[in-house]
BASEDO-289767 format. One record per residue (C-alpha): x, y, z. Coordinates in Angstrom, 1 decimal, decimal comma, m for minus. Example, Ala and Ser with C-alpha at 12.3 -4.5 7.8 and 13.67 -1.06 7.14 Angstrom:
BEGIN
{node {12,3 m4,5 7,8}}
{node {13,7 m1,1 7,1}}
***
This chain:
BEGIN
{node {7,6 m6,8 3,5}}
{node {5,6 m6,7 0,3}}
{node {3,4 m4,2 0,3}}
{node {6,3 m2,5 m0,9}}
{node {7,2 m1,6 1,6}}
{node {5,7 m2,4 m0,7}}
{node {4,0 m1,4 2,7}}
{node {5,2 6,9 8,0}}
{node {2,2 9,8 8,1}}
{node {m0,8 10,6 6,3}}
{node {m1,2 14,0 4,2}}
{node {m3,3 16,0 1,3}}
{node {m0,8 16,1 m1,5}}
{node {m1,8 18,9 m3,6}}
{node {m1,4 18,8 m7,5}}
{node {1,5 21,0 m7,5}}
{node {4,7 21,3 m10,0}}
{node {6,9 21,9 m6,5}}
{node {10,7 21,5 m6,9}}
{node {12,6 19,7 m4,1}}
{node {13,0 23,2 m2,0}}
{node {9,6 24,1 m2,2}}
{node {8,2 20,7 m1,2}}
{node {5,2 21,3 0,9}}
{node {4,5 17,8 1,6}}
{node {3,4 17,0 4,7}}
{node {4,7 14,0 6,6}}
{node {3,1 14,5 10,1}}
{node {m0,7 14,7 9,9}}
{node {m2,9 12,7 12,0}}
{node {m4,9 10,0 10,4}}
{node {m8,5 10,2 11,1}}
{node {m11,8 7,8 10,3}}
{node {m12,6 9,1 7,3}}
{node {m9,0 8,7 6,1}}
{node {m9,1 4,9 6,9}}
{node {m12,0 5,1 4,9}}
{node {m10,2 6,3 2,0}}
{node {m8,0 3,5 2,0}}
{node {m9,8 0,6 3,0}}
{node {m10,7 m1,9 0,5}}
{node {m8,8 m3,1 m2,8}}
{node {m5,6 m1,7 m4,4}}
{node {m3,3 m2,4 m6,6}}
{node {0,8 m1,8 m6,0}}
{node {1,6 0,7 m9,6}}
{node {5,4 1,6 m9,0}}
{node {8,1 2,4 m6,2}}
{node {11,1 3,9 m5,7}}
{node {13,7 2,9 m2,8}}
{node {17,3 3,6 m1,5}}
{node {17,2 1,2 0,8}}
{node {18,6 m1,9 m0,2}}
{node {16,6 m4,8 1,1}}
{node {13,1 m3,0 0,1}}
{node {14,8 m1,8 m3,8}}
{node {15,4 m5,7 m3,8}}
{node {12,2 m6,4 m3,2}}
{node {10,6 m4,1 m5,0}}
{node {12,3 m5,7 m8,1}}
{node {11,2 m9,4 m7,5}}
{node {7,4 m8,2 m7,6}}
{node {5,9 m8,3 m11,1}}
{node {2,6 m7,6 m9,8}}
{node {0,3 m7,1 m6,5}}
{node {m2,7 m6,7 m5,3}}
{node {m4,3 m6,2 m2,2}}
{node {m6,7 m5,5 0,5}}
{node {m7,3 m3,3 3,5}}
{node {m9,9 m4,2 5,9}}
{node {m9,7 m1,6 9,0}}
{node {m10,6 m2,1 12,8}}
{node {m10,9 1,1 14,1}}
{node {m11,3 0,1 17,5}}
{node {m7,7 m2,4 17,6}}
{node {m5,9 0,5 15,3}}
{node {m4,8 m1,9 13,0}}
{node {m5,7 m3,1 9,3}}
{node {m6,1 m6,6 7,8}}
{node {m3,8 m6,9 4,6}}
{node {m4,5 m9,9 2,5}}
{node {m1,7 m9,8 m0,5}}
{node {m1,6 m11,5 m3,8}}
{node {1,7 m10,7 m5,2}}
{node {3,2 m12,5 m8,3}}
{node {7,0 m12,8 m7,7}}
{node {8,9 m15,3 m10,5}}
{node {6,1 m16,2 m11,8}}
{node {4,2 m17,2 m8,6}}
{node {1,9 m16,1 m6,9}}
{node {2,2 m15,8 m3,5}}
{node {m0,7 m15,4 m0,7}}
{node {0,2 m13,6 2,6}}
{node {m2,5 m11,7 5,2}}
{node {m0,5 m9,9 7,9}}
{node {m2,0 m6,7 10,4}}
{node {m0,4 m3,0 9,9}}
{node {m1,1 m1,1 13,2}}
{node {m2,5 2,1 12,9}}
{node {m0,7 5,5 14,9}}
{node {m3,6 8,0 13,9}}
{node {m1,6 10,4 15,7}}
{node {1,7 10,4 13,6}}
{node {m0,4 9,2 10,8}}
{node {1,8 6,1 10,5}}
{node {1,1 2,3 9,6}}
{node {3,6 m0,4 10,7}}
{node {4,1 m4,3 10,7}}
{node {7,2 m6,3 12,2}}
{node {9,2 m7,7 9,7}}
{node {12,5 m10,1 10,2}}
{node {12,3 m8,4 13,9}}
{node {11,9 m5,0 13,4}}
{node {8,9 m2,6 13,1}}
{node {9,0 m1,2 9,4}}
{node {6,9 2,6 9,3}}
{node {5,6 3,6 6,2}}
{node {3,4 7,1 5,8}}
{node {0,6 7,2 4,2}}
{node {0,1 10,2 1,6}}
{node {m3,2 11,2 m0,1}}
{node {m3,4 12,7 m3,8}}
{node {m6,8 14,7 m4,7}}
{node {m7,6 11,7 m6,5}}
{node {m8,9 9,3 m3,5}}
{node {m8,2 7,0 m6,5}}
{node {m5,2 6,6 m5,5}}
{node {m2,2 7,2 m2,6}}
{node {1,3 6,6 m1,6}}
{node {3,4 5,4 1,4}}
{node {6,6 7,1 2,0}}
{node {9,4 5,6 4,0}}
{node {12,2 7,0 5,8}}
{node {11,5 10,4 3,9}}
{node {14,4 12,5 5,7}}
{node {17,1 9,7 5,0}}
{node {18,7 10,6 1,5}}
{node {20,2 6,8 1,8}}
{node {17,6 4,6 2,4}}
{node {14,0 6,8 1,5}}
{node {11,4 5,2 m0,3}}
{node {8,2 5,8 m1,9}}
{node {4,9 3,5 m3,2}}
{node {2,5 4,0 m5,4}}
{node {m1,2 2,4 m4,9}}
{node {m4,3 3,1 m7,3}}
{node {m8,1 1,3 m7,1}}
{node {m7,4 m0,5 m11,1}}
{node {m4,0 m1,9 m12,5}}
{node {m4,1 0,9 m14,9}}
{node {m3,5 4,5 m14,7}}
{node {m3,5 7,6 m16,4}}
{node {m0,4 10,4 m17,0}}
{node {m2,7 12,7 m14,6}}
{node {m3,0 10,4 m12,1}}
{node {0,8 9,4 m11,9}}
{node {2,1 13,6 m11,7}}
{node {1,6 13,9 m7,8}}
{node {3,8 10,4 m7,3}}
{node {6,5 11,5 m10,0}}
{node {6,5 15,1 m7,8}}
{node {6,7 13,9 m4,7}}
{node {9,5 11,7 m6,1}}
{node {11,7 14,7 m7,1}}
{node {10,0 16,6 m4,1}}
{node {11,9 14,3 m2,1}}
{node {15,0 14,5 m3,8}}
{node {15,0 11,3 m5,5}}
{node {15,3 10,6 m9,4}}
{node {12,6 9,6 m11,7}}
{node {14,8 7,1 m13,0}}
{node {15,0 5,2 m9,9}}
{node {10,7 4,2 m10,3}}
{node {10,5 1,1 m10,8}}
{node {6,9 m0,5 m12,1}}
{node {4,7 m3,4 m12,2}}
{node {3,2 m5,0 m15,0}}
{node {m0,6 m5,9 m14,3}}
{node {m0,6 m8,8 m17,4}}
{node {2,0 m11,0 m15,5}}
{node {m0,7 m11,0 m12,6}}
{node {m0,8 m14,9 m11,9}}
{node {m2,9 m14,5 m8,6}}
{node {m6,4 m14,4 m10,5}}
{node {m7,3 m17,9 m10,3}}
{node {m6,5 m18,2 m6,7}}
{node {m8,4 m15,2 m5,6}}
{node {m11,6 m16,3 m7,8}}
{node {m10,7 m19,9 m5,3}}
{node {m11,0 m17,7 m1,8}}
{node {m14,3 m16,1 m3,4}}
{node {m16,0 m19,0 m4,2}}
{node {m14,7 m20,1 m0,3}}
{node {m16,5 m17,2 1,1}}
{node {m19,0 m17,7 m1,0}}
{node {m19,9 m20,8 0,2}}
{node {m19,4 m20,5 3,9}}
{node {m21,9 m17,5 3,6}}
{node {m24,6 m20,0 1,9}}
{node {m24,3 m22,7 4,7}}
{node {m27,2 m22,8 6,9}}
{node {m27,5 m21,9 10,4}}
{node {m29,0 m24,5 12,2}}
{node {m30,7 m23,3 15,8}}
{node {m29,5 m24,5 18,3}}
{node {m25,8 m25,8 17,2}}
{node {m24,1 m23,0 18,5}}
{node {m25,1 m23,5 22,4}}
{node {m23,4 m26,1 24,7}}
***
């Protein structure tokens, strides 16, 4: 799981003080180009909230994550490459979410099953969510992404309204802690990788049989 799912349909969240009956989120929008745009790239995993038991379980083993989204618009899916800290530890996983830009769902398999989780745009492209199971009072969920480990009040209204929008509790977010991040040395290791791999010369020639 992870992306806390830790990682189903894309919307424009508007910055509004909405109470749970007049919740005007929309959970069905098609996701287009420009919205994988928005998304693509790095992002860090803020705070969640979950009903369900095995993601609010897993949600509270992760101290802090990090990640990245590299789409292929042609397959419909995304690479993730994750660096979560869990006990301590950090812990390396890349994995593909599909893409159904019609929905405006993303999706991996997990333990057998195809997990949905819907993707949900603030004004801020700064930042967005990923709701799951959002008409389930039992097992919903919601996610919390921004581009930096830190944010600000502003930035964390629309997640904290879409929270109660949904009828869920405040109290039930649970958050990361950047500063117990223990996954820095090992992505400055896959940088220096690439790095080298990019300066290795081409030799002509070496590529035909």
């Amino acid at each position: 799981m992870a992306l806390p799912w830790p990682l189903a349909v894309l919307s424009l969240l508007p910055l509004l003080h909405a109470q749970p009956l007049a919740c005007r989120i929309n959970f069905t929008a098609p996701l287009t180009n420009a919205t994988l745009d928005q998304i693509s790239g790095k992002w860090f995993y803020i705070a969640s909230a979950f009903r369900n038991p095995e993601f609010k379980e897993e949600a509270r083993s992760i101290q802090a994550t990090f990640f990245y989204l590299e789409p292929n618009y042609v397959n419909n899916v995304f690479l993730l490459k994750e660096y979560m800290t869990i006990k301590d530890r950090c812990v390396y996983n890349t994995s593909y979410l599909n893409i159904q830009r019609e929905n405006g769902t993303v999706s991996r398999y997990e333990m057998g099953r195809e997990i949905f989780g819907s993707v949900v745009l603030t004004e801020d492209p700064n930042t967005f969510m990923l709701a799951f199971f959002p008409k389930d009072k039992e097992n919903m969920g919601l996610s919390f992404y921004a581009d930096k480990p830190e944010v600000t009040q502003e930035q964390m209204r629309p997640f904290q309204e879409t929270i109660k929008c949904m009828g869920m509790n405040t109290s039930e977010i649970m958050y990361t802690d950047d500063k117990k991040d223990m996954c820095g040395p090992l992505k400055k290791q896959h940088d220096e990788e690439k790095k080298k791999e990019k300066d290795i010369p081409v030799v002509p020639g070496m590529d035909k049989n």
